[in-house]
N, C-alpha and C positions, 0 to 999 in steps of 0.2 A: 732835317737830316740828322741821322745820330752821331756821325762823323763833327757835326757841327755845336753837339751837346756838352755841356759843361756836366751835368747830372742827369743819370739816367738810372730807372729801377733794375734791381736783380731778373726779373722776369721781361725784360724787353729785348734782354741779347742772347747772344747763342755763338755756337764756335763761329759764323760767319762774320762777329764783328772782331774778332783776336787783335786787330791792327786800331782799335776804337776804345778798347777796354782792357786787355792784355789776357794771356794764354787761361788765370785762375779765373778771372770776373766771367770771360766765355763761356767755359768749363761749366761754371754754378750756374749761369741764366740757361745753358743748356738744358741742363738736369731738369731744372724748376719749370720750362718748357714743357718738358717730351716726359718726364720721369718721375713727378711728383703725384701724377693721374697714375699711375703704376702702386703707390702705397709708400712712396722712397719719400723721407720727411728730411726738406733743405730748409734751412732759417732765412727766412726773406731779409731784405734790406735795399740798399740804392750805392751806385758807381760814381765818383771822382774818374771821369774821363782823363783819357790821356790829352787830348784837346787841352783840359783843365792844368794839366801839368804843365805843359809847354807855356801856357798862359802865364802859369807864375813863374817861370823859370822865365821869362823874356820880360814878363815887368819887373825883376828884382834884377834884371839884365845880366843873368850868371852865363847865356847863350853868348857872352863874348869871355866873361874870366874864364870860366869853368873849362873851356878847349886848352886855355894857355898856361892852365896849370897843370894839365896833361901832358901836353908837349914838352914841359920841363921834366916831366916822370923817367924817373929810370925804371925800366920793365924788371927787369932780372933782379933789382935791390930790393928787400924785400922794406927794409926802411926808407927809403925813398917812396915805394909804392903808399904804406904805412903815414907818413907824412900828407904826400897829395889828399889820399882818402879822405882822412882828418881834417883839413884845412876845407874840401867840396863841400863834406855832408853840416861841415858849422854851417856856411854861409847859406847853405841851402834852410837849415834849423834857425838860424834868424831870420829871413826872407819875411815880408810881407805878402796874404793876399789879394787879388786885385778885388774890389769892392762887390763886384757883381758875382762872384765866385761864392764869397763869403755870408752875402744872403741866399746863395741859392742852396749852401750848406745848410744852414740855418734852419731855413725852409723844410728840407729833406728830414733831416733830424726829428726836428720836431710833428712833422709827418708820421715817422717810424714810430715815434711815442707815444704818440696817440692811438694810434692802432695798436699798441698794443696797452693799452690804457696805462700809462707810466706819462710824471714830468717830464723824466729823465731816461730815457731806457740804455740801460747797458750793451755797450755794442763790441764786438771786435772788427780790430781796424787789419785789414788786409792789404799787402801790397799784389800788384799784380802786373807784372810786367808783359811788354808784345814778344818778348824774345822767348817766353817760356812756355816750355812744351813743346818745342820745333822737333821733324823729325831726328833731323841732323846735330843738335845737341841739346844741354841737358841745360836752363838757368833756373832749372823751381830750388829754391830754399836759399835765393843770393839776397832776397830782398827780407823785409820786417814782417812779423804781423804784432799788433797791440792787442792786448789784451783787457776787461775792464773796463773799458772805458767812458765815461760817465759825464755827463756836460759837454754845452757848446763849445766851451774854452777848450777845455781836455781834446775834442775832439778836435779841433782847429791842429796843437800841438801834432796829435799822433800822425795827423794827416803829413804833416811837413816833415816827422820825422821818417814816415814809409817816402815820401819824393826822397828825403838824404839817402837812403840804404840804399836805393842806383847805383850808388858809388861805394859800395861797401870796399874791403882791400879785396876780399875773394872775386866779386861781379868785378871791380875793373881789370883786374889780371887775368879776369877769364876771359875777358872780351878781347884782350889784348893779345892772348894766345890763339887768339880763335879769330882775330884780323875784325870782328865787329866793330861798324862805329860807335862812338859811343852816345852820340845823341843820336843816330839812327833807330834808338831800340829808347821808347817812350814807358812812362809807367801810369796805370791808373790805379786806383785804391778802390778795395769793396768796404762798407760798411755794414757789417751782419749783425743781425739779434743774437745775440750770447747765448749759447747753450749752457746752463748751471752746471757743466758735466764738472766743476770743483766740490759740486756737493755729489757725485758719483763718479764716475771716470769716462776717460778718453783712450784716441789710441790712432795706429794708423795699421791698414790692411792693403795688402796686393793682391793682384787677381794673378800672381803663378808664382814659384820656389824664387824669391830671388837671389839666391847662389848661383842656380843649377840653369834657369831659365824653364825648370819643369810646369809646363800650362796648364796643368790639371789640379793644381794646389792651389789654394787660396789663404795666402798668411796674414795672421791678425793679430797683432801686439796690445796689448790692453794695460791700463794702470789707472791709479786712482788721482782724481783731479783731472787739472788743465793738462792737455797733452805736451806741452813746449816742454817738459821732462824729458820723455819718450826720446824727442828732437834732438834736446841738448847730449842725451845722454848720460844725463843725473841719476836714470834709474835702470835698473833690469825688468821689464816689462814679462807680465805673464803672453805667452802665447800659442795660437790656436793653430791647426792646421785642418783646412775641412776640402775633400775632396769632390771634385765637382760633378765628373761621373753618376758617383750616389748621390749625390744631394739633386740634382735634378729628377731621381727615380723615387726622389722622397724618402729616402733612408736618411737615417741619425747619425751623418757622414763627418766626423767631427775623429780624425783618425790618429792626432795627435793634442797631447796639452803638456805644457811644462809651467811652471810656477815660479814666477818671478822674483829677483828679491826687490818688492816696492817697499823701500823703508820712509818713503818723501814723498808729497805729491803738494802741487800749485794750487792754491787757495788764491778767494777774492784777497785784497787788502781791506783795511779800513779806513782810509786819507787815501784824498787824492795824490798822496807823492809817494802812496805805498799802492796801489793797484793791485797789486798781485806780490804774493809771499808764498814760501817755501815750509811748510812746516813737514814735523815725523806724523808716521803712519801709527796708528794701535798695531801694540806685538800681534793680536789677534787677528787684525785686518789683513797684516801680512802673510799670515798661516791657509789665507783661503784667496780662488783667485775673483779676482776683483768683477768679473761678468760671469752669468751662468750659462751652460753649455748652450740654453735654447736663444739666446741673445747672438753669442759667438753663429750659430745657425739661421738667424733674422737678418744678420750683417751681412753672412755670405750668400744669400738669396737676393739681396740689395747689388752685392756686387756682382752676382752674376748679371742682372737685368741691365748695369751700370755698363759691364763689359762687350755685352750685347750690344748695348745701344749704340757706344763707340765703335765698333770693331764692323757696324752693318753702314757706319757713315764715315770710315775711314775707306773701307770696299778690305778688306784683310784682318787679320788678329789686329786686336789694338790692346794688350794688357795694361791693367789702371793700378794707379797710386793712388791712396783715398785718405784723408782724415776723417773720423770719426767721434762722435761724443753722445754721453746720456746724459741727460737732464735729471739733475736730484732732485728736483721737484714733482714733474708729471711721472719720472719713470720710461719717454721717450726716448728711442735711439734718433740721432739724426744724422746728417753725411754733411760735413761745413766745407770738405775741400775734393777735389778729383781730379786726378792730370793721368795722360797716355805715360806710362813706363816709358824710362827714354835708354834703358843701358840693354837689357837684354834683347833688346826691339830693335834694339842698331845693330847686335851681331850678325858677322855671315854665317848663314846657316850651312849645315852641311861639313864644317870643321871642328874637329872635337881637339885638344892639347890635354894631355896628359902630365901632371906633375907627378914625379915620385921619388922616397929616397929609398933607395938599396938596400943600406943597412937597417936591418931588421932588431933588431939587441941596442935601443937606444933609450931605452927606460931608465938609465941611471944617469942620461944626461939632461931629461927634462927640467927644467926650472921653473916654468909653470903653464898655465893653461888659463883658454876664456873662449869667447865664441868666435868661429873661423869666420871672416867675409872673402868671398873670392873661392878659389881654389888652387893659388899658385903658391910656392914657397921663395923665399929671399934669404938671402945672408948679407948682415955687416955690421957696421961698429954703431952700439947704442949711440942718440942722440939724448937725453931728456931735457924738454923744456915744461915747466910748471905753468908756466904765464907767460905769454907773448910781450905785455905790457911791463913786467916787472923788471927786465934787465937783468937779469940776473946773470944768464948766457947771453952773448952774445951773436944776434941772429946771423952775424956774418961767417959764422965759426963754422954753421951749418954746411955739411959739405952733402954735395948728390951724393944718393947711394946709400947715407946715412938712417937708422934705422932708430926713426919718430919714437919718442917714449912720452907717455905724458898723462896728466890725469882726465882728461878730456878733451875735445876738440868745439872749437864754433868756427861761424863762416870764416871769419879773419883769421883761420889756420890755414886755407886753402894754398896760396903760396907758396908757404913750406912745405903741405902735404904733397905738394907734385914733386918734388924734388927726393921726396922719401923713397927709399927699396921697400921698407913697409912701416905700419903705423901701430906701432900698441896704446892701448890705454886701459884704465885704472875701472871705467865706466864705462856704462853704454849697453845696447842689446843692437840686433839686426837692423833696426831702423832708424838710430842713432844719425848723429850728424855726420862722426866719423866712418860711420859704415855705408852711406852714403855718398858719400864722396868719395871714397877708397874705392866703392865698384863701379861707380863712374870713371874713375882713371886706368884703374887696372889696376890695383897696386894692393898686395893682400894687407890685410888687416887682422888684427885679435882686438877687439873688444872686451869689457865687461871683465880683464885678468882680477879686478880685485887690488892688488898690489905690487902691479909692476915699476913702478918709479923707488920702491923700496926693496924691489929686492935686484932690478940690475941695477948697473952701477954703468956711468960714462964711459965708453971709450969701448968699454964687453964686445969682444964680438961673439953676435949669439944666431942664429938662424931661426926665422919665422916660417911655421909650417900651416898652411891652411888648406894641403890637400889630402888630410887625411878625416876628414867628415865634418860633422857640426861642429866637432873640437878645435879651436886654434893651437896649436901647441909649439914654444920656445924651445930653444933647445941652447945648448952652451956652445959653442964654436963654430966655425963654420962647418956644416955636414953638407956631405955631397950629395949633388941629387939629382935626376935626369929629366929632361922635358922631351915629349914626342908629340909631334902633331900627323894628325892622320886625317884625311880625305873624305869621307864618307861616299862621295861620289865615284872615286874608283876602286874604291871596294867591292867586291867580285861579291856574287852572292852564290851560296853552296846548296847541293839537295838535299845536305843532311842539315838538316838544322839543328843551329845551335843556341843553345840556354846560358846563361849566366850562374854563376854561385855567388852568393851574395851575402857577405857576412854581416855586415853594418847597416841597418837600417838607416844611418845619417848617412849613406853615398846611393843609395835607390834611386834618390832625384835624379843623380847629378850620372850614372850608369843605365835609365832610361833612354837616353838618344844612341845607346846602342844601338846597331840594325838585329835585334833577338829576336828569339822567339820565347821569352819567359826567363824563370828561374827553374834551373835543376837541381836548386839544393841552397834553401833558408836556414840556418841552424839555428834551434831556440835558444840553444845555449850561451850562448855566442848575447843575446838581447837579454836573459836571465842573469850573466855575468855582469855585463856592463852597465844594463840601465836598474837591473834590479836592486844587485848587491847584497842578495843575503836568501840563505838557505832555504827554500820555500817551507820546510817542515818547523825551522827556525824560528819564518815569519808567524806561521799559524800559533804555534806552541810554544813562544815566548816567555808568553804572563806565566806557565807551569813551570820556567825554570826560575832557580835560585842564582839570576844573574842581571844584576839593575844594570850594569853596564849596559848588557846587550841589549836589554827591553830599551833602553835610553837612544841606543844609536837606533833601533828599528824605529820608536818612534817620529824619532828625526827624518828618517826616507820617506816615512807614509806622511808627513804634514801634507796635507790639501784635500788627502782623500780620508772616502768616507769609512774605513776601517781597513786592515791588513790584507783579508780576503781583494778586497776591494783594488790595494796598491797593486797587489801583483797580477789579477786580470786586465787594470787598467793598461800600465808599462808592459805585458805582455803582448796585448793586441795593436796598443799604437804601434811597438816594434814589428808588429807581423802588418799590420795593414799599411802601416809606408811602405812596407815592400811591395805589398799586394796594390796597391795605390801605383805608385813608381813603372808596373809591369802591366796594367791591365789592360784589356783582357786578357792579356796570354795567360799559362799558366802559371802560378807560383808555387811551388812544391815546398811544403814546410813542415823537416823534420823534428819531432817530438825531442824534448831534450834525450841528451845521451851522455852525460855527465859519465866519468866513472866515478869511484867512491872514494880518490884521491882528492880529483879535481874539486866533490860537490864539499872534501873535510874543510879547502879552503875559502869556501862562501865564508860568510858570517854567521853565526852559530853553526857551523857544520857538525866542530867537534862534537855536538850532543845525537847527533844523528844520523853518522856516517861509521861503519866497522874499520876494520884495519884488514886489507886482504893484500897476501904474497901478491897477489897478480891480476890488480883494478883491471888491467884489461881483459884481461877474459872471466870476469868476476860481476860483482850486480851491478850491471849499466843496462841501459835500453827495456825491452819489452817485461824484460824478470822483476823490472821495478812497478810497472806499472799496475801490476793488478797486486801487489805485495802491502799487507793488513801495514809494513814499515812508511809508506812511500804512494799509496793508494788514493789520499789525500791532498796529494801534492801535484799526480798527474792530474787529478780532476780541476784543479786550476786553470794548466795550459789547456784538456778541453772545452773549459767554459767561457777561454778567450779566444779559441779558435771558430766556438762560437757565434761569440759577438762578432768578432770580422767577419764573418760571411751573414750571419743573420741580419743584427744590427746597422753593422757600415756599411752593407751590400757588398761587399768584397767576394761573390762567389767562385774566384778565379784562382781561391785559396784551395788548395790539395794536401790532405798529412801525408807524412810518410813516416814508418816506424821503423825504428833500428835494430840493428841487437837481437831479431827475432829468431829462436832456436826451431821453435816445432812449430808444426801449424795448429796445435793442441792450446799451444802459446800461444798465437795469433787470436784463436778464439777466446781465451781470456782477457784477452786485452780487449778487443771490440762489445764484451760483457761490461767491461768498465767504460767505454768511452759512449756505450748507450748507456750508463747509469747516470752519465755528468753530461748527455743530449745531446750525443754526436753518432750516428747512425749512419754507419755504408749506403748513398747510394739514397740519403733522403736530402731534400731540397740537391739534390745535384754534387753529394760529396764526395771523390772519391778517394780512393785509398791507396799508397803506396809502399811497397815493403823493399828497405834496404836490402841487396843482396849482396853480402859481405860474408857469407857464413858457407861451408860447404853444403853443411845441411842444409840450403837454401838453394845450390844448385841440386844437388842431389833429389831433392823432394819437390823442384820447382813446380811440378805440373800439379801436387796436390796444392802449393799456393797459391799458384793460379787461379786455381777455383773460387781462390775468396779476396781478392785482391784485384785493379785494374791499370796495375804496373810497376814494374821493377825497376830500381836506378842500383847501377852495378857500385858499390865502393869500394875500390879495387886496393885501398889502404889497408883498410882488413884483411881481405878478402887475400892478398897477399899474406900475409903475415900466418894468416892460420891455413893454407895451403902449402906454407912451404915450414911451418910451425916454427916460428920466428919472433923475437919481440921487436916488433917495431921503432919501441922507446930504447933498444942497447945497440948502442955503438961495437961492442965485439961482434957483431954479425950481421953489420946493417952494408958489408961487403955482399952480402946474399940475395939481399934485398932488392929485388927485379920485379914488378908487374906484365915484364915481357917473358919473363919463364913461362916453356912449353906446358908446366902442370895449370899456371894460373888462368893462361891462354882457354886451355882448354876448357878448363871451368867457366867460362865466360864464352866461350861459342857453344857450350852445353845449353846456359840458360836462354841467351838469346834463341835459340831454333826451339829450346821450348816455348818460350815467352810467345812466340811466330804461330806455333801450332796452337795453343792455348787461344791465340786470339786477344791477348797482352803487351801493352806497350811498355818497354825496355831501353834504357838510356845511360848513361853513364856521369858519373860527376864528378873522379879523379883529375889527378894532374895529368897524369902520363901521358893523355892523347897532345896537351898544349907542351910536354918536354919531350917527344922520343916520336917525329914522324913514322917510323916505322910501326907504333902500337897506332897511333891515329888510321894509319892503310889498314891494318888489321881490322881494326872496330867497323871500316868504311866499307869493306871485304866482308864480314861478318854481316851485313845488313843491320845497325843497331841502329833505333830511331833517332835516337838524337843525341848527340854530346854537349855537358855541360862545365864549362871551364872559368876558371875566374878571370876578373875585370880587366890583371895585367895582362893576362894572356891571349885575352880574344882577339886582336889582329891577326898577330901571326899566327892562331889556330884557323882563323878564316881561309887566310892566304895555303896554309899547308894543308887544308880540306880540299880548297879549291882544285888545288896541282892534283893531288891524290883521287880527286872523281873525275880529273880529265884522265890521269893515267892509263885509269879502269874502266874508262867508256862511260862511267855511272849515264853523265849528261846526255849519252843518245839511247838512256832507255827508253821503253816506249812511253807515251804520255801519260798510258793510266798508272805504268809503275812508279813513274815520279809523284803521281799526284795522292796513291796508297801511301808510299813514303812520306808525302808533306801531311797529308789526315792525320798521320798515328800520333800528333804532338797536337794539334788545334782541336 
């Protein structure tokens, strides 16, 4: 019976022994089962049963101390906890094995060596406990893994040190919060054949957004060496985003990349008391990302089969957590670890919370910034502790509430970390120890700042923001900020459907579990600003200016990529295909930049490229740029990224829309350029939308009609030169109404064209989410769809809904509903 086994191979168990070998050993003999005939490459080896644990722990007879140094434990101290831990895991670390244990160790070892024709073969030693991976909570990453490790001796050691880590401070306090016994929850140890991934690299991937909980994403962290970096959070990891959708249609679905700072990575040692060392990266190594894009694509074909497999023998979704490595030798990828996600898989579904702060004008209180975990924001008074071990502060001093500063975390933070409002550090990326833990409790976190311990200072109070995208961001004092929680399930659902506007491609994830029907309005600008950073004409025509500065900072954005052209198709498309990823299939409508010649002077080389006009706004922005001998070069970029997300990524759910357009003389010019850079009306399934913000746009609708296959009303403009106003002066911004009878009318003009035409028409203003009486109107008006941003969509729901019961909408006949629901799918 295996229940009865001291030692048993990798390939003999499966998730049906979890209670015999613990939640990781399960997990791996599963894989190597059911998933290795698949092409999925697991490193064989043999199990230290939990049988075998209890063995030694009952003949070195800890099964009578080990309770009664518990019992003396103070839960809440976090030195008293601290102390017990210490005092288990020695005793356990001296212990003796019982005789027959120790040959069968032996035995197995030597086994493993052979077959792989080695004396000695290098193993890594795993813990693996029964309590990990349970639905109901989360214990992966409380125990050890060894790394290196090399001889019978060695191994004996590592063995007895994964039994001590049971008791780590983090696993006993958790178990202690969470009412577990603690000798009810056994450990077994896996002994695995070493991936050489020291001589290539390692990493860990999820099979969905772990922020957002978006299932459709698969994130991949990668870095160079032994992955326990990654873990620790000693490095920023490059990472992958590939969407699943395409990737199972066989597209080159790979819809995000960012480039890590790996300046460190884990090497083997050379002595047995040095195992494993930390050296620097080559400046070189670090300039490029450490896997290639068709690798990051091999992994997430792995994990889909992975999530599969889990998800068909849970009987529901089962989203996976995975470690990963390449071997610097063969050049093989393999998979050394796999547990069921336990944080986002435990939420109730059907609740979305909303964090936000109000004030908008807070850029001069930033202090710094790193990467967001979570999405909730906290205020209160800095703690920093450098080293838990060094005394420095004292851990009593620690008050709830207090906001965690430090240069990184490991298990034995955990403790404190529950106690924290939120956690900075110095280190780290997404899949860090600290960011890990932080979304297991709830508690946001910023990672990876760089140099937060040196620039707050004790006692600060500063507020921590992690609901405003991938960004974590500090701010100085406490800011006020609102939480809303909304239902999803009694959320009313409306005839007219509603779209989203979506400015940020870091919040698509996490504004996906809207009930939408798409985006009504992507701005490129908006991804050109932020992720680009600099002038596209700038970027192209650099090297022809007399400016090493600038050439210097541009070369610094494009490191990883393959040339300048190259940086800003790349950051252009990830930016449009996380959105078009985040929304699919509905539609995503993505407006072509519309910079004015103000806003594009402030890029980065602007000044060499931009005029100086009395009045950017009604001056060269939108369509007058794009086919202009100045600027002609610069739209052909954004179409050959528009491209690649629909060709490439499979993203065909992508739609342009052009701004700015005066004539349809105009229109036609423009669509001569965007088939010269291989974007064509209406081939592979594209179509085309034209901003109507211009009067000539109502005025002339029916000849645009003809070349276009929909209008989205911007009622921004569209005000402003109807009623001949600047929208940017405050001396007349009293005037300023998109419910004026002249604007009105302008906009039930195009709409009954757009209708006759045989074109669909929508709107992406605010006005309908601030002024119900323009919402009845547009509802009255018959427009197909309204699109509102992220804050506002409740209450634009709720005030559609009132507004089509008013007007009878809901007892039109069925085919008129269902004309209405067509014009948008």
């Amino acid at each position: 019976m295996k229940s009865l086994s001291l030692i048993l191979n990798l390939n003999e168990v499966g998730m049906q022994d979890l209670e015999i070998v613990g939640g990781k050993n399960a997990s791996l003999g599963e894989m190597i089962q059911n998933l290795s005939k698949l092409g999925i490459a697991i490193p064989g080896g043999f199990i230290i049963t939990v049988k075998a644990y209890r063995d030694f722990i009952s003949y070195n007879k800890l099964d009578q101390i080990i309770p009664e140094l518990i019992a003396e434990m103070k839960e809440d101290d976090i030195e008293s906890l601290g102390l017990t831990g210490k005092k288990i895991r020695t005793l356990i670390e001296n212990g003796s094995f019982p005789a027959e244990l120790s040959q069968q160790i032996a035995h197995a070892y030597q086994a493993l060596s052979d077959h792989h024709g080695q004396f000695n073969v290098d193993v890594a030693v795993r813990s693996s406990a029964t309590a990990e991976d349970l639905p109901d909570a989360s214990f992966a990453g409380q125990q050890e893994t060894y790394l290196n490790i090399c001889g019978q001796a060695s191994l004996l050691v590592a063995i007895r040190n994964c039994f001590a880590s049971l008791f780590t401070d983090r696993a006993l306090s958790y178990r202690e919060n969470l009412n577990f016994d603690h000798f009810q929850i056994g450990l077994s140890v896996c002994i695995q054949k070493m991936v050489r991934s020291d001589l290539a690299a390692s990493g860990v991937a999820f099979s969905l957004d772990t922020e957002s909980g978006f299932r459709e994403a698969i994130i991949i962290n990668a870095s160079y060496g032994l992955g326990e970096l990654i873990v620790q959070g000693a490095v920023s990891p490059d990472e992958f985003i590939v969407f699943k959708p395409a990737l199972k249609k066989g597209f080159h679905a790979l819809i995000e990349k960012k480039l890590g700072n790996k300046n460190r990575k884990m090497v083997y040692g050379k002595t047995k008391e040095e195992r494993v060392k930390t050296i620097s990266v080559e400046a070189a190594a670090q300039e490029i990302f450490c896997i290639s894009d068709e690798m990051a694509l091999q992994l997430s074909k792995w994990i889909l089969l992975i999530e599969d497999h889990y998800s068909a023998k849970k009987g529901g979704w089962c989203p996976m957590d995975i470690e990963w490595a390449v071997d610097g030798i063969s050049g093989e990828l393999f998979i050394v670890q796999a547990r069921p996600e336990t944080v986002h898989s435990r939420k109730k579904t059907g609740m979305i919370t909303e964090y936000s702060i109000s004030d908008k004008f807070l850029e001069e209180k930033v202090i710094l910034k790193g990467i967001a975990v979570g999405d909730k924001i906290a205020g209160g008074k800095v703690h920093i502790l450098k080293d838990l071990k060094a005394g420095e502060i004292h851990l009593a001093d620690f008050q709830k509430g207090d906001i965690l500063v430090t240069d990184m975390t490991d298990p034995d933070w955990e403790p404190i970390m529950k106690h924290s409002a939120a956690i900075i550090t110095n280190k780290g990326g997404r899949t860090c120890h600290a960011a890990i833990v932080a979304r297991e409790m709830g508690v946001p976190a910023i990672v990876g700042c760089g140099n937060a311990t040196a620039i707050l200072q004790n006692g600060q109070l500063i507020t921590a923001s992690c609901a405003e995208g991938d960004a974590g961001i500090v701010y100085e004092g406490l800011i006020p900020f609102e939480k809303q929680e909304f239902d999803l399930s009694e959320l009313p659902e409306t005839i007219t459907p509603l779209m989203l506007n979506v400015a940020s491609p870091d919040t698509a994830f996490h504004y996906s579990h809207f009930p939408n029907k798409g985006v009504g309005l992507a701005r490129e600008e908006f991804i050109i600003n932020n992720y680009i950073n600099v002038h596209p004409m700038a970027l192209l025509r650099h090297r022809q200016l007399n400016d090493p500065e600038l050439s210097n900072k541009i070369n610094s954005l494009i490191r990883g990529f393959k040339n300048e052209e190259a940086f800003f198709i790349d950051k252009l498309s990830y930016g449009i295909a996380r959105i078009g990823a985040a929304f699919y299939p509905n539609k995503v409508i993505v407006r072509f930049s519309d910079f004015k010649s103000n806003e594009y002077m402030n890029l980065l080389g602007g000044k060499y490229f931009e005029p100086t006009e009395e009045n950017p706004m009604i001056g060269w922005r939108g369509a007058s740029r794009y086919y202009s001998a100045e600027y002609k070069e610069a739209f052909g970029l954004e179409c050959k990224a528009i491209k690649k997300v629909r060709e490439e990524m499979g993203l065909d759910n992508i739609i342009v829309m052009i701004p700015f357009c005066r004539t349809p003389k105009e229109l036609q010019r423009v669509y001569e350029v965007m088939e010269e850079y291989g974007l064509k009306r209406g081939e592979n399934g594209l179509e085309v939308y034209l901003m109507a913000e211009l009067p000539s746009n109502i005025i002339l609708a029916e000849q645009f009609s003809a070349h276009i296959d929909g209008f989205s009303i911007g009622s921004n403009d569209l005000t402003q030169l109807v009623l001949g106003l600047d929208r940017d002066s405050s001396l007349v911004a009293h005037l300023y109404d998109e419910r004026n009878e002249a604007v009105k009318s302008m906009i039930s003009s195009v709409i009954r064209t757009a209708k006759r035409m045989g074109v669909k028409v929508g709107i992406c203003g605010q006005g309908p989410s601030d002024f119900p009486d323009f919402a009845k109107f547009l509802v009255e008006e018959g427009i197909d769809t309204i699109s509102v941003t992220p804050d506002s969509f409740f209450k634009t729901v709720q005030a559609i809904y009132e507004i089509e019961n008013k007007l009878s909408i809901r007892n039109e006949e069925p085919l008129m509903k269902e004309d209405r629901w067509l014009s948008v799918v």
